[in-house]
C-alpha positions in Angstrom: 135.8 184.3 117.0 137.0 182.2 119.5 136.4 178.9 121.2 134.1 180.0 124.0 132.3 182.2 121.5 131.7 179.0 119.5 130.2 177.1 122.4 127.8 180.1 123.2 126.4 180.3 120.0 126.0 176.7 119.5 125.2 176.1 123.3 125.4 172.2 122.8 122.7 170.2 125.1 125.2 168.8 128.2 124.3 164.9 128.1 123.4 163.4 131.8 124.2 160.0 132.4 122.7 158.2 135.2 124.5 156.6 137.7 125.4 152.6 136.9 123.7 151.7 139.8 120.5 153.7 139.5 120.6 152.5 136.0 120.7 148.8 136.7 118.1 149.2 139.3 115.8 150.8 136.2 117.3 148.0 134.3 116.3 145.2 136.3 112.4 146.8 136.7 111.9 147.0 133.2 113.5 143.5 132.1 113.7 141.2 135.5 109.7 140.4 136.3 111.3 137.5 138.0 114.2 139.3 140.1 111.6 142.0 141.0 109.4 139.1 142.7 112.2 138.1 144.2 113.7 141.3 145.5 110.1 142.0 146.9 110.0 139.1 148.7 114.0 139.4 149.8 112.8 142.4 151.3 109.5 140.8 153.1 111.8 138.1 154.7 114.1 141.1 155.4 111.7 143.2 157.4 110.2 140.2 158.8 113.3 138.9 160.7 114.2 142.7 161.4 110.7 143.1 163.4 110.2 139.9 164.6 109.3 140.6 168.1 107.0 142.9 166.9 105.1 140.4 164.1 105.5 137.2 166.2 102.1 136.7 168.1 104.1 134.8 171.1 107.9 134.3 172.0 109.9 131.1 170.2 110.1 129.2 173.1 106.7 129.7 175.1 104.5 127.0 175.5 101.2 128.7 174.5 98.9 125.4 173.6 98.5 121.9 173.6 100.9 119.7 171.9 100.7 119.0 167.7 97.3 120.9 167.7 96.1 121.9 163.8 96.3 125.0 161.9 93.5 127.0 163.7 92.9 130.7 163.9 94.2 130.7 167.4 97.7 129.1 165.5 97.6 130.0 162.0 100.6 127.4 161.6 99.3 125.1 164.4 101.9 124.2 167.2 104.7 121.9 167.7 105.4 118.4 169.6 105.8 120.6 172.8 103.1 123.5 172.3 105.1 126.6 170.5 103.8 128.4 168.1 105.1 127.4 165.0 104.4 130.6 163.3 106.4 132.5 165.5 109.3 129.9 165.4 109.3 130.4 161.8 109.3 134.3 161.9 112.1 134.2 164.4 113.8 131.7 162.2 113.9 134.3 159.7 116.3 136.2 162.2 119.0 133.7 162.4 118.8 133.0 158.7 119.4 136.4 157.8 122.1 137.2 160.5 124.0 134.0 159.0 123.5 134.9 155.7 124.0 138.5 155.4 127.1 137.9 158.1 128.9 135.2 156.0 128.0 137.2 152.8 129.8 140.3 154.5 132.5 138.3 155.8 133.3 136.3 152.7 132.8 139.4 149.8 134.8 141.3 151.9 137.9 139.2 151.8 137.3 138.1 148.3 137.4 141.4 147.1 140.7 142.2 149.4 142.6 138.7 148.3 141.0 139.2 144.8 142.5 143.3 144.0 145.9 142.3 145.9 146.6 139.3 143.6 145.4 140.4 140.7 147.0 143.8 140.7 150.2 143.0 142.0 150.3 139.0 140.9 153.7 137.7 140.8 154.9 135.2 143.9 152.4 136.4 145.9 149.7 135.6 143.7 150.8 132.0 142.6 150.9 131.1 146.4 147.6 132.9 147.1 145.9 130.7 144.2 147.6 127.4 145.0 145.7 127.8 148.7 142.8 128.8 146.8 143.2 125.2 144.4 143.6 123.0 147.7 140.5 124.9 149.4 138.4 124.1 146.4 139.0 121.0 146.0 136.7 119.9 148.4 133.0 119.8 148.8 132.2 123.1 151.1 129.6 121.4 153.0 132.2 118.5 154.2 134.6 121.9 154.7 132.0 123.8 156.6 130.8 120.8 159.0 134.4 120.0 159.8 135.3 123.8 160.8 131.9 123.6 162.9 132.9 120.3 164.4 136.2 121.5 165.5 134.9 125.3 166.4 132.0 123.8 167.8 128.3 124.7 166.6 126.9 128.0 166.8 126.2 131.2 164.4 129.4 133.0 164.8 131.2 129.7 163.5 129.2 129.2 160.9 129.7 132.7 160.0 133.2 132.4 160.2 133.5 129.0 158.4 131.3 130.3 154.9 133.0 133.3 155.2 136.4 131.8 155.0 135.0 129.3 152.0 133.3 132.4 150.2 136.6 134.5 150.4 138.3 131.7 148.8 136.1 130.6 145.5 134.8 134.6 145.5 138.4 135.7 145.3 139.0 134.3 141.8 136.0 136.4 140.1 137.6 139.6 141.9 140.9 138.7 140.5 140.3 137.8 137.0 138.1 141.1 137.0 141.0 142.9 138.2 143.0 141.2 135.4 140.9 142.1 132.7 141.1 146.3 133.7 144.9 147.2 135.1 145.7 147.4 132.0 143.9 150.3 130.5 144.8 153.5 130.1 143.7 155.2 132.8 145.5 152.8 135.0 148.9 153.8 133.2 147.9 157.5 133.2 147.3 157.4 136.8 150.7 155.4 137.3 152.5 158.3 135.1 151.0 160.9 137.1 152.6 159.7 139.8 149.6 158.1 141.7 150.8 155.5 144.4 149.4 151.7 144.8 147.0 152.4 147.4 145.3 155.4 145.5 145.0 153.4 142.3 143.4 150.6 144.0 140.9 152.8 145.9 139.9 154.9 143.4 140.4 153.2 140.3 140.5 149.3 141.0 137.7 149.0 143.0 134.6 151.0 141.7 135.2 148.9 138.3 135.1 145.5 140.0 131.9 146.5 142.5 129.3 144.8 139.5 130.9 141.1 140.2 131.4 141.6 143.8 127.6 142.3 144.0 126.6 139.6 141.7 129.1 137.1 143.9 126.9 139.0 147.3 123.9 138.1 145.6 124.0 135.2 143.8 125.6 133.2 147.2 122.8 134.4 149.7 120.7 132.0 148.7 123.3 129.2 149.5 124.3 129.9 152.5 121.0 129.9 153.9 121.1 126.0 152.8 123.9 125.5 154.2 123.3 126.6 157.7 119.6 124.6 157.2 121.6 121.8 156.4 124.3 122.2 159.2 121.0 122.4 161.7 119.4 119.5 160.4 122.5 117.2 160.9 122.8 119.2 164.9 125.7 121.7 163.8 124.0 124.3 163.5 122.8 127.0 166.0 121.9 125.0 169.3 118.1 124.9 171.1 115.9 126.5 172.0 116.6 128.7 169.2 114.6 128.0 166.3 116.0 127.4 163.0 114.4 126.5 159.6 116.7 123.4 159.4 116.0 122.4 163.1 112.6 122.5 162.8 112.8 119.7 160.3 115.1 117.4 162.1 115.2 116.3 165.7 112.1 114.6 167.5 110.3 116.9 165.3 110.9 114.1 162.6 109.0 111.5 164.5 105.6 113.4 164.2 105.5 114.5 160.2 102.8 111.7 159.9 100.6 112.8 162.6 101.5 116.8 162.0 102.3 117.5 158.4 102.3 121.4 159.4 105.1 120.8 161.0 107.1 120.2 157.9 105.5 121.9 155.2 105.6 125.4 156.7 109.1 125.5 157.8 109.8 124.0 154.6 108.0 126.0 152.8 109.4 129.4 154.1 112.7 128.4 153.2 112.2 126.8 149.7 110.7 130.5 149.1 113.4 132.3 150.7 115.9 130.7 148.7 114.4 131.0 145.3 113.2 134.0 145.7 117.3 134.9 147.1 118.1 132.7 143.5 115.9 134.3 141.3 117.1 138.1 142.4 120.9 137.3 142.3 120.3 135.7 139.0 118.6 139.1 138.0 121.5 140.8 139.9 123.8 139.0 137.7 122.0 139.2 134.1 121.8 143.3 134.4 125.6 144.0 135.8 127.2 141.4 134.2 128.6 142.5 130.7 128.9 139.2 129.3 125.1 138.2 129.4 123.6 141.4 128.4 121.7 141.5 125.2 121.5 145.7 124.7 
């Protein structure tokens, strides 16, 4: 009897194992109540900046009533010192936050993972240069990095994009690399090496997929930040110029000089992005708990 005569009889059940990413996803509904709430609302604040146009009752910049005039059912979110609708500045601030977010997220994850996989497969001279940059980057605070790029750049959303991109690409780089560290030396590596696999194949087909958990949990887990930082950047006037509404804008400016008079004016803006960013907080966190190897408790 031979070997394929054996497996017919026996005719062993094949086992199916589900993709890692499907898995984390089931993961993450099962265990995460917290990162589900905040995906949920990650992908309300989403759709809301995507269809803004459509949701907003009236443009950013019209003049549609009478100046600091009450919540009302006319303006749900009353209107500002000049007569917009603050509700529709907030929806349309939801726009810029999420094309400076996801747009420095892209920017900066994409050359972390490129600076991270070069130095950590290859290391030697290149690498010790690559980190000592990286050492003199970090060594300062980002938001005194950030507001002297945008100072020198000049303020706007591409800079900003640009200027937390750069900074992500830096600190993000070092999770990459030690990731890469930690699985060039395993087998398969060597067996593709032996089979005569060059650098570029290795790195595209072997490298990479296995350091895609971290990169996502460094995508993730930084959203949340950057939308602060550009909030921050707007609030000091570095951020993206008037008319052009902005969650940090809306609390600074002459907008300031009426919070006694017109509380709404600070709470809501205020309000939408304390709950963007912990709801951004509270998903990367769940992000990171289920793909991170390290903190799982299975």
């Amino acid at each position: 009897m031979n070997e394929t005569d054996v497996n017919e009889k026996i005719k062993l059940p094949k086992r199916r194992h589900m993709p890692w990413l499907l898995e984390a996803l089931v993961t993450l509904l099962r265990t995460k109540p917290l990162g589900v709430f905040g995906g949920t609302v990650v992908v309300i604040f989403i759709i809301t900046a995507l269809l803004a146009p459509l949701l907003a009752p009236y443009r950013f910049d019209d003049m549609v009533g009478k100046r600091l005039k009450g919540p009302s059912s006319k303006y749900p979110l009353g209107t500002d010192y000049i007569g917009r609708d603050q509700l529709s500045r907030i929806i349309y601030g939801a726009r810029i936050s999420v094309f400076i977010g996801f747009g420095a997220i892209l920017m900066g994850t994409g050359g972390a993972t490129i600076i991270g996989v070069i130095c950590g497969y290859f290391g030697g001279k290149l690498d010790v240069v690559v980190q000592r940059i990286v050492d003199a980057i970090m060594s300062f605070p980002w938001l005194i990095l950030v507001i002297t790029i945008v100072s020198i750049l000049g303020p706007g959303r591409l800079t900003i994009i640009l200027a937390m991109g750069f900074l992500m690409s830096a600190s993000g780089s070092r999770v990459v690399r030690s990731a890469v560290f930690a699985i060039k030396g395993n087998q398969y590596i060597e067996a593709a090496e032996a089979m005569g696999a060059g650098n570029g194949r290795i790195l595209l087909m072997h490298v990479l997929p296995n350091v895609l958990p971290p990169i996502i949990v460094i995508a993730t887990a930084s959203i949340g930040g950057v939308i602060i930082v550009e909030a921050s950047l707007s609030y000091l006037g570095l951020g993206v110029p008037p008319p052009n509404p902005s969650w940090g804008a809306m609390l600074s400016g002459q907008t300031m000089y009426y919070f006694g008079r017109a509380p709404w004016l600070a709470v809501f803006p205020g309000l939408a992005l304390f709950l963007t960013v912990f709801s951004l907080n509270m998903f990367g966190d769940a992000v990171r708990d289920v793909l991170d190897p390290r903190l799982r408790t299975d």
